[in-house]
VOGU-26617 format. One record per residue (C-alpha): x, y, z. Coordinates in steps of 0.05 Angstrom, whole numbers. Layout:
N
{px:X; py:Y; pz:Z}
...
//
This chain:
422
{px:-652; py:73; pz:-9}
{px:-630; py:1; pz:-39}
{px:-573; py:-15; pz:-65}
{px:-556; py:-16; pz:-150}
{px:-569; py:-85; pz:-162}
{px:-630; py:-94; pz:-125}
{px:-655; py:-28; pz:-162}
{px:-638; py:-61; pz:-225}
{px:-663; py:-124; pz:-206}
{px:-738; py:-89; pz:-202}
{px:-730; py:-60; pz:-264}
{px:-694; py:-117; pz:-304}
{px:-750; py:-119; pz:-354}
{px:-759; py:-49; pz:-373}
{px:-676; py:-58; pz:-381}
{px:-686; py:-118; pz:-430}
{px:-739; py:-72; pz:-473}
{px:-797; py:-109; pz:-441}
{px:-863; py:-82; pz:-413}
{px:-924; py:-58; pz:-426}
{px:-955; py:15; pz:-451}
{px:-1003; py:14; pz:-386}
{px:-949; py:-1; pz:-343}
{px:-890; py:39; pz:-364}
{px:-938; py:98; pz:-368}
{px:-963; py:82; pz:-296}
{px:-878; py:80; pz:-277}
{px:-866; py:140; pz:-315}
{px:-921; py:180; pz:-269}
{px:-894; py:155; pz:-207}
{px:-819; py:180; pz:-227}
{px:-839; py:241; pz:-264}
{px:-805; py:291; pz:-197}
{px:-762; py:232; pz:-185}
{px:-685; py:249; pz:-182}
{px:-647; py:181; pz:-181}
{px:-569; py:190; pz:-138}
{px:-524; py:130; pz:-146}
{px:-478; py:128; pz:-94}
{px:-410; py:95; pz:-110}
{px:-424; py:92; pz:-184}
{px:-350; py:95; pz:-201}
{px:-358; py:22; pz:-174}
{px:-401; py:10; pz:-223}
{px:-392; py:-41; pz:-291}
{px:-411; py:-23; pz:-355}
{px:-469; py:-66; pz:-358}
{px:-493; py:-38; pz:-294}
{px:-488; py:35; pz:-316}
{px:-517; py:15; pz:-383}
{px:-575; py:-8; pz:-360}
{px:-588; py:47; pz:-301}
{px:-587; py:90; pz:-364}
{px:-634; py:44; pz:-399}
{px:-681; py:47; pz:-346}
{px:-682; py:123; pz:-341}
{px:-695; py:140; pz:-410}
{px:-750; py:96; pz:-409}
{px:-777; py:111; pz:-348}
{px:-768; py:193; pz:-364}
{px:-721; py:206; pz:-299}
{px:-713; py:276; pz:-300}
{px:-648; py:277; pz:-266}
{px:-595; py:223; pz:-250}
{px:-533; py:236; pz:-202}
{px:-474; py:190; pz:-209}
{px:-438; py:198; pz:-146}
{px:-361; py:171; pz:-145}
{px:-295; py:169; pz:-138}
{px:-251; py:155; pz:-201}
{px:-186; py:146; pz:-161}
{px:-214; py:92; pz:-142}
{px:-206; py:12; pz:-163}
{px:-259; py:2; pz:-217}
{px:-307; py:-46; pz:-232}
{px:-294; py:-107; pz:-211}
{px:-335; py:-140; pz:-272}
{px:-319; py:-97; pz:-334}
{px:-302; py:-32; pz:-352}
{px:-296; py:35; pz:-323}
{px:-356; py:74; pz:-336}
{px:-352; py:131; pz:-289}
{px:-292; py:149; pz:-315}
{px:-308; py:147; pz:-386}
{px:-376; py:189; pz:-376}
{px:-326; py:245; pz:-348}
{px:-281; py:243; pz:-395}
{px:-333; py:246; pz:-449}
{px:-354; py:312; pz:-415}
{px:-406; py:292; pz:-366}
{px:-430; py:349; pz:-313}
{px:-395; py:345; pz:-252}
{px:-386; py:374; pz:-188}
{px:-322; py:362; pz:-144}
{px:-326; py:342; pz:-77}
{px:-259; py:345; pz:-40}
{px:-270; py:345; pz:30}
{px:-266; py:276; pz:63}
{px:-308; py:273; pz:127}
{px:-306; py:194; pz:135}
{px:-247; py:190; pz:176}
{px:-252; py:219; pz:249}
{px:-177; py:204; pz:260}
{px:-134; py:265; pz:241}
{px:-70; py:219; pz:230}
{px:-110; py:166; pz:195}
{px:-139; py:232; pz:151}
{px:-70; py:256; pz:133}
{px:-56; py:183; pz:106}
{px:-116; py:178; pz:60}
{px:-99; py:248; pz:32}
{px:-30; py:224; pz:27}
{px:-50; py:163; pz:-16}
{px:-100; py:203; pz:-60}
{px:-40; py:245; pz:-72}
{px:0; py:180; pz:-92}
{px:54; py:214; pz:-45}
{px:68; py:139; pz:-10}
{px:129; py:159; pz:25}
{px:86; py:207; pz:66}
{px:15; py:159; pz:74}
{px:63; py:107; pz:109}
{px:101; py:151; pz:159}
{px:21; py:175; pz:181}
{px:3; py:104; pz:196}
{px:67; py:101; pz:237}
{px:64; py:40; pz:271}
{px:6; py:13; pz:250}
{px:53; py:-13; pz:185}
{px:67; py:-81; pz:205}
{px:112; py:-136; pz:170}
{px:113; py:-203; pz:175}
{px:147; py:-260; pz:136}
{px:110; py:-274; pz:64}
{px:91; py:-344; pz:89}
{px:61; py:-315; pz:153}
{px:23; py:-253; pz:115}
{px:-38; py:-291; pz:138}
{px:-20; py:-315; pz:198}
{px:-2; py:-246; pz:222}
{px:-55; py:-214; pz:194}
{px:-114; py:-261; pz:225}
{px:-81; py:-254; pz:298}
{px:-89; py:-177; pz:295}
{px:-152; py:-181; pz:286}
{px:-159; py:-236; pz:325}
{px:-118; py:-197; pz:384}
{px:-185; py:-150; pz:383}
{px:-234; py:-150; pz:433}
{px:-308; py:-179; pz:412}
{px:-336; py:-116; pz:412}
{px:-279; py:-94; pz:374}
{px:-275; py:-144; pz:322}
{px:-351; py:-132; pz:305}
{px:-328; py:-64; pz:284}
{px:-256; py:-87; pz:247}
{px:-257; py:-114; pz:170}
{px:-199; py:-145; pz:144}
{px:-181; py:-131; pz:72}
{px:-136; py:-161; pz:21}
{px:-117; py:-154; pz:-54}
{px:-137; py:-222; pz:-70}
{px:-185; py:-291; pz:-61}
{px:-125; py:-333; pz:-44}
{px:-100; py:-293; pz:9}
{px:-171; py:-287; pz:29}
{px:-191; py:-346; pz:38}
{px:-131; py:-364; pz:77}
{px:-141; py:-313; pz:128}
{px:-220; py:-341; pz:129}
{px:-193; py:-408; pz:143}
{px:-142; py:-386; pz:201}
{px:-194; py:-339; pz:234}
{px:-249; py:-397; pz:225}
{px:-210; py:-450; pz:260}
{px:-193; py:-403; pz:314}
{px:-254; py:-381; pz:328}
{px:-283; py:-445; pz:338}
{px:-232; py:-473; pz:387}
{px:-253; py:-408; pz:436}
{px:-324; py:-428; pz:427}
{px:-350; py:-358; pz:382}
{px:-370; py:-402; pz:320}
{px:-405; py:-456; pz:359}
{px:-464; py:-498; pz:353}
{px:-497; py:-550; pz:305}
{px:-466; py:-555; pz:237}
{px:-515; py:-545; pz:173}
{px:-464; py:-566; pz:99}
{px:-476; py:-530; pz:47}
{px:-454; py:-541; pz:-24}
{px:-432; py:-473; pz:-49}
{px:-422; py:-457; pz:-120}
{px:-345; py:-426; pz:-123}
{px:-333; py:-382; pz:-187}
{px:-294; py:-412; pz:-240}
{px:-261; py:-350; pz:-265}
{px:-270; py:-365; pz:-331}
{px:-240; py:-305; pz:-381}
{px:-292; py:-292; pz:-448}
{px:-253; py:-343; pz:-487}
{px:-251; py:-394; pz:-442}
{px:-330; py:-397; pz:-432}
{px:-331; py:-411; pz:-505}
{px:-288; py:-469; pz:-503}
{px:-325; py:-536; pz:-481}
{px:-255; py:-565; pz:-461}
{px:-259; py:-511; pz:-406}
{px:-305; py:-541; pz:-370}
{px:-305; py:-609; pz:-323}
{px:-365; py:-655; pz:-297}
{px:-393; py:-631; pz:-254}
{px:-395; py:-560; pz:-260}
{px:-451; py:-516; pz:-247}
{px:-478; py:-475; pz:-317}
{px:-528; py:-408; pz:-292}
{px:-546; py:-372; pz:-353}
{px:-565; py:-302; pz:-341}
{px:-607; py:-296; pz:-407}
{px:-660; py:-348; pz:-437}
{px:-651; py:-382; pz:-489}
{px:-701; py:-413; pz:-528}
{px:-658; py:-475; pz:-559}
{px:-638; py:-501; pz:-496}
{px:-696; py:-499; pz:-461}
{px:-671; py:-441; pz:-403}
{px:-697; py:-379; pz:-365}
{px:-645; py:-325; pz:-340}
{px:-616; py:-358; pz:-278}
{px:-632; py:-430; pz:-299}
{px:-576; py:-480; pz:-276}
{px:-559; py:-541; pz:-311}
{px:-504; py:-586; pz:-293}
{px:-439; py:-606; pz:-340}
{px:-454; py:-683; pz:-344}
{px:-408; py:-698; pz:-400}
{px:-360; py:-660; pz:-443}
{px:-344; py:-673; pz:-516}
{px:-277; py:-637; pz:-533}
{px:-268; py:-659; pz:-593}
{px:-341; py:-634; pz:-625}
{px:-336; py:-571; pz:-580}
{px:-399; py:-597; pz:-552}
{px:-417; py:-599; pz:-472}
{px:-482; py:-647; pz:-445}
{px:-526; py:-609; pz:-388}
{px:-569; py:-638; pz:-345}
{px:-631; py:-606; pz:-312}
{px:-659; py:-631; pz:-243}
{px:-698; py:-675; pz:-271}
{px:-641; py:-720; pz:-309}
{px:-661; py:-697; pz:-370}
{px:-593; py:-676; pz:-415}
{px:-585; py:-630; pz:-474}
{px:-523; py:-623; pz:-523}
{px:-495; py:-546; pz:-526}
{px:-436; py:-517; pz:-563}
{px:-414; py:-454; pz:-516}
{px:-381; py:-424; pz:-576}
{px:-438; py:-414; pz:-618}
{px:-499; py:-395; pz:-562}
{px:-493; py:-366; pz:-499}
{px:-412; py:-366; pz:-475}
{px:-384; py:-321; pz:-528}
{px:-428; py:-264; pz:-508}
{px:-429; py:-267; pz:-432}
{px:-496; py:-304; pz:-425}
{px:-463; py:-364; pz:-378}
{px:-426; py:-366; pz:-315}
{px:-384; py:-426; pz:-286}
{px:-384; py:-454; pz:-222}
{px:-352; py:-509; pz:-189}
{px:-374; py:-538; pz:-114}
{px:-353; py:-540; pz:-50}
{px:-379; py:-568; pz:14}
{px:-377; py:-517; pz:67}
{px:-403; py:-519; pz:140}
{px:-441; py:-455; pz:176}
{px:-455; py:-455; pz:251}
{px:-473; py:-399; pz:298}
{px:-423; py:-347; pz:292}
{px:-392; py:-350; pz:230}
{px:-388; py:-282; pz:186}
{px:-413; py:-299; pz:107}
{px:-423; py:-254; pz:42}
{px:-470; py:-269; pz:-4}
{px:-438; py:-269; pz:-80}
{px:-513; py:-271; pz:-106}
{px:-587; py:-227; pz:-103}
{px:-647; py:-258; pz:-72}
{px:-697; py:-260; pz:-123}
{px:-751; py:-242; pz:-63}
{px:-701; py:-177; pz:-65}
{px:-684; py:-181; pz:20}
{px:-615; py:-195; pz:18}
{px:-567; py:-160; pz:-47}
{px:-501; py:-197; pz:-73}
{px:-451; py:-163; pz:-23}
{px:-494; py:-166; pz:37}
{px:-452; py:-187; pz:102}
{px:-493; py:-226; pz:150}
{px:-482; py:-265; pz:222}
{px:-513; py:-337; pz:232}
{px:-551; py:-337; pz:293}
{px:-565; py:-401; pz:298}
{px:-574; py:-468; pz:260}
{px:-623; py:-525; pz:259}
{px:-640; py:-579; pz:214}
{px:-697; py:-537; pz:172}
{px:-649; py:-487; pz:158}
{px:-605; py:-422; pz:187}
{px:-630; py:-356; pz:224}
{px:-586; py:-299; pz:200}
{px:-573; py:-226; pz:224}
{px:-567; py:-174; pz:170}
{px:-521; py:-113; pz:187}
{px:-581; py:-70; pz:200}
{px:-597; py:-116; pz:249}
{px:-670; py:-150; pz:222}
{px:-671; py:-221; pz:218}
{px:-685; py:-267; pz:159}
{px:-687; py:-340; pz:150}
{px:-661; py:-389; pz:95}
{px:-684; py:-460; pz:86}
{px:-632; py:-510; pz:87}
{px:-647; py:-523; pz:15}
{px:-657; py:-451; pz:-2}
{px:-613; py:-432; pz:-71}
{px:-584; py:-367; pz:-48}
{px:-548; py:-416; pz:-3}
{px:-502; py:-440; pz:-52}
{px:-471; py:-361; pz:-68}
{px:-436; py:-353; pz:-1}
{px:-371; py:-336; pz:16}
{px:-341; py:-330; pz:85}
{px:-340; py:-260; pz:107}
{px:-285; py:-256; pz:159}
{px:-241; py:-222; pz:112}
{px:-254; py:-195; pz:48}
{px:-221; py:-182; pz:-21}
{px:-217; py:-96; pz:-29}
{px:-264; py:-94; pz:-77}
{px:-318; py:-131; pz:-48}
{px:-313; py:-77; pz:7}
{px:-308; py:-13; pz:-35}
{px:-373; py:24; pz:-15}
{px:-368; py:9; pz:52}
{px:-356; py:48; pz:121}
{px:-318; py:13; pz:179}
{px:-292; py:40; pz:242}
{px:-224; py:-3; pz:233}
{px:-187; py:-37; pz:175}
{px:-131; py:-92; pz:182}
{px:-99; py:-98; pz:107}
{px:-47; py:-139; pz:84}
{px:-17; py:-138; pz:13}
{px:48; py:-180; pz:-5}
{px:102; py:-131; pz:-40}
{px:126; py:-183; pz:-82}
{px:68; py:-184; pz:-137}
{px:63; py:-129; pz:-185}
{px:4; py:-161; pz:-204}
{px:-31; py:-149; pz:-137}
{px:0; py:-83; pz:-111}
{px:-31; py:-22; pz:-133}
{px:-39; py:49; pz:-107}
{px:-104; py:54; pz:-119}
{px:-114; py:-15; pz:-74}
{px:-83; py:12; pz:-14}
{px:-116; py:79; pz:-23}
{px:-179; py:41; pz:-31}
{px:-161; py:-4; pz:30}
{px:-142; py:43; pz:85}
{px:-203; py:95; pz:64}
{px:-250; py:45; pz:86}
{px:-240; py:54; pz:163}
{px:-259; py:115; pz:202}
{px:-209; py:111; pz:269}
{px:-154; py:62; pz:251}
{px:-123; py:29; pz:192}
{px:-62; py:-19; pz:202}
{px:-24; py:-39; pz:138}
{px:6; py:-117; pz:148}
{px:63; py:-133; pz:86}
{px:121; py:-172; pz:87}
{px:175; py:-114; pz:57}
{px:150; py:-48; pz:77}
{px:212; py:-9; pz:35}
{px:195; py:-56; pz:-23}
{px:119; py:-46; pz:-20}
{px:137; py:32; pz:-25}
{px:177; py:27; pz:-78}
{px:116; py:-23; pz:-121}
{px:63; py:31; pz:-97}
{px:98; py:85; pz:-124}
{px:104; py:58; pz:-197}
{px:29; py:31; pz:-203}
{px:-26; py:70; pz:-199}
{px:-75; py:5; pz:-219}
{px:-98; py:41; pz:-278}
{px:-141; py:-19; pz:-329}
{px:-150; py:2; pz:-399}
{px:-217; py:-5; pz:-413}
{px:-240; py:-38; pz:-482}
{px:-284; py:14; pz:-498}
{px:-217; py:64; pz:-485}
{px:-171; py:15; pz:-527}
{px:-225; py:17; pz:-585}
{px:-224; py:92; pz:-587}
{px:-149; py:91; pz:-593}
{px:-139; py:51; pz:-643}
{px:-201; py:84; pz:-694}
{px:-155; py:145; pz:-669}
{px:-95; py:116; pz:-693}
{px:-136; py:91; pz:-761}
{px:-158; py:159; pz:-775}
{px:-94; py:189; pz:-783}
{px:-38; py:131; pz:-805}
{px:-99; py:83; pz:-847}
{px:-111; py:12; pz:-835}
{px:-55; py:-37; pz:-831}
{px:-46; py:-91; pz:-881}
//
């Protein structure tokens, strides 16, 4: 088994309409009993699912199994795929046992949730609903886990609605850690590339981006000289041509309008840079896939130790690997200590700590907290800072997102029967 983006990642070329006669028909030969199951497909973007299907047809898969959950948060990238193949009368099977949790309480809360009966999902977890004070969410939530035994804390992921809250929780836990001597050790600084979070539009506008800023392009293009996942640095930015100046590692610059190549379609991504330290102990996620294909954007991994060539790191199945100090994937780490819910769906823990403010409609969502407290097998303990109040928000939103592809269908709907507008 591998995971969906490292399967994709094999197969990238026969995706972009790419190989040869000799070697597709070699591929198709291997994969001609071959039934392909994608596990947590409903997590899943558009592009993703897209190109698994791609792949397939050209390969001659007889059989493909999309395996999900579309109660679920979607994609965290784009679209809801899963959902739309069922509703456009996909094959399915239902599946409505859940076996993951081992705690019969804990059981009754996740079938409480799916049911979107709230009232009933809280009194399961009892007292393992904590509050604290909305400045001390954090706080709070970092000395639970914190409260945990080593062994304990191995087997314990915190998980929260959002980066901010995130990375303060990182930043507590970090700091703590280190003062009783768990992270420990020589120091190796990184520089890590930190998303931008750039929406469509703003890609395509040069005054979006600042010196400085990392450009990866994720398709190549011929004009400016770059392979998919070429980097070029922002040295200067024109805003009133439209026009951004990228340099390449060897000082050389070339002018590029985002709006007319590349940023309009999705081709670019934006980074800014941080300096970040890692010594033995700390917990990071890479945001990024090895191109030698051993470690998958997602993968959670343990620095063992440090020296000055570089850092030893322990995967979760327990193999080693080791990453040059100058080594790229380096730059697409986050720190792992907590972790936003949808960076976790997919994944299987003995115990969850969540926290999720009640005061943002924007962040509190059924379909979060169902997604949150499903994770863990024996324990899940919810951390807010208004219980009654987070009730109330959960109650009203289900986190449903309006895909585009839905919004087009409404609206050719709505054409067919009332005409255009003027």
């Amino acid at each position: 088994s591998e995971t969906l983006q490292r399967w994709l990642a094999r197969h990238g070329g026969i995706a972009e309409g790419r190989g040869t006669a000799e070697g597709l028909k070699r591929l198709r030969a291997a994969n001609d009993r071959t039934i392909l199951v994608v596990d947590d497909s409903s997590l899943a973007s558009s592009v993703q699912v897209r190109d698994l299907l791609r792949v397939a047809t050209t390969l001659r898969i007889p059989r493909v199994v999309l395996v999900g959950d579309g109660r679920r948060p979607g994609a965290e990238e784009a679209g809801k795929p899963f959902a739309q193949l069922r509703a456009a009368g996909m094959t399915a099977a239902v599946m409505d046992d859940i076996v993951r949790q081992r705690d019969a309480e804990l059981k009754a809360a996740v079938r409480a949730s799916l049911a979107t009966d709230v009232k009933a999902a809280f009194a399961k977890l009892g007292g393992n609903v904590r509050q604290a004070d909305r400045d001390g969410l954090a706080t709070e939530t970092a000395r639970l886990w914190l409260g945990l035994s080593p062994e304990l804390r191995e087997r314990t992921w915190i998980a929260v609605p959002t980066r901010a809250l995130r990375d303060g929780i990182n930043a507590i836990v970090r700091e703590r850690l280190v003062a009783e001597g768990t992270v420990s050790g020589p120091a190796m600084e990184v520089d890590r590339l930190v998303p931008r979070d750039l929406a469509r539009a703003g890609m395509a506008r040069a005054s979006s981006y600042r010196v400085g800023d990392t450009v990866i392009f994720n398709r190549p293009y011929k004009t400016l000289g770059v392979e998919r996942g070429d980097e070029r640095r922002v040295a200067s930015v024109d805003r009133r041509w439209g026009a951004v100046r990228l340099e390449d590692a060897e000082g050389n610059l070339t002018p590029w309008r985002p709006e007319r190549l590349a940023a309009a379609k999705g081709g670019v991504e934006a980074f800014r840079s941080e300096t970040t330290e890692l010594r033995r102990g700390d917990r990071i996620r890479f945001t990024r896939d090895d191109p030698a294909l051993v470690l998958a954007s997602g993968d959670t991994v343990t620095v063992e130790s440090v020296d000055r060539d570089g850092v030893r790191l322990r995967l979760e199945d327990g193999s080693v690997t080791w990453l040059g100090r100058d080594d790229p994937l380096l730059r697409h780490v986050d720190r792992a200590f907590a972790a936003t819910v949808d960076a976790i769906q997919g994944r299987t823990v003995d115990r969850i700590v969540a926290a999720m403010p009640a005061g943002d409609p924007r962040l509190t969502y059924m379909r979060t907290f169902c997604a949150a407290i499903s994770r863990a097998r024996d324990a899940a303990v919810l951390v807010t800072d208004d219980a009654h109040r987070l009730a109330d928000r959960l109650e009203r939103a289900t986190g449903e997102r309006p895909a585009a592809l839905d919004a087009t269908a409404r609206q050719a709907a709505r054409e067919a029967v009332f005409g255009r507008g003027p």
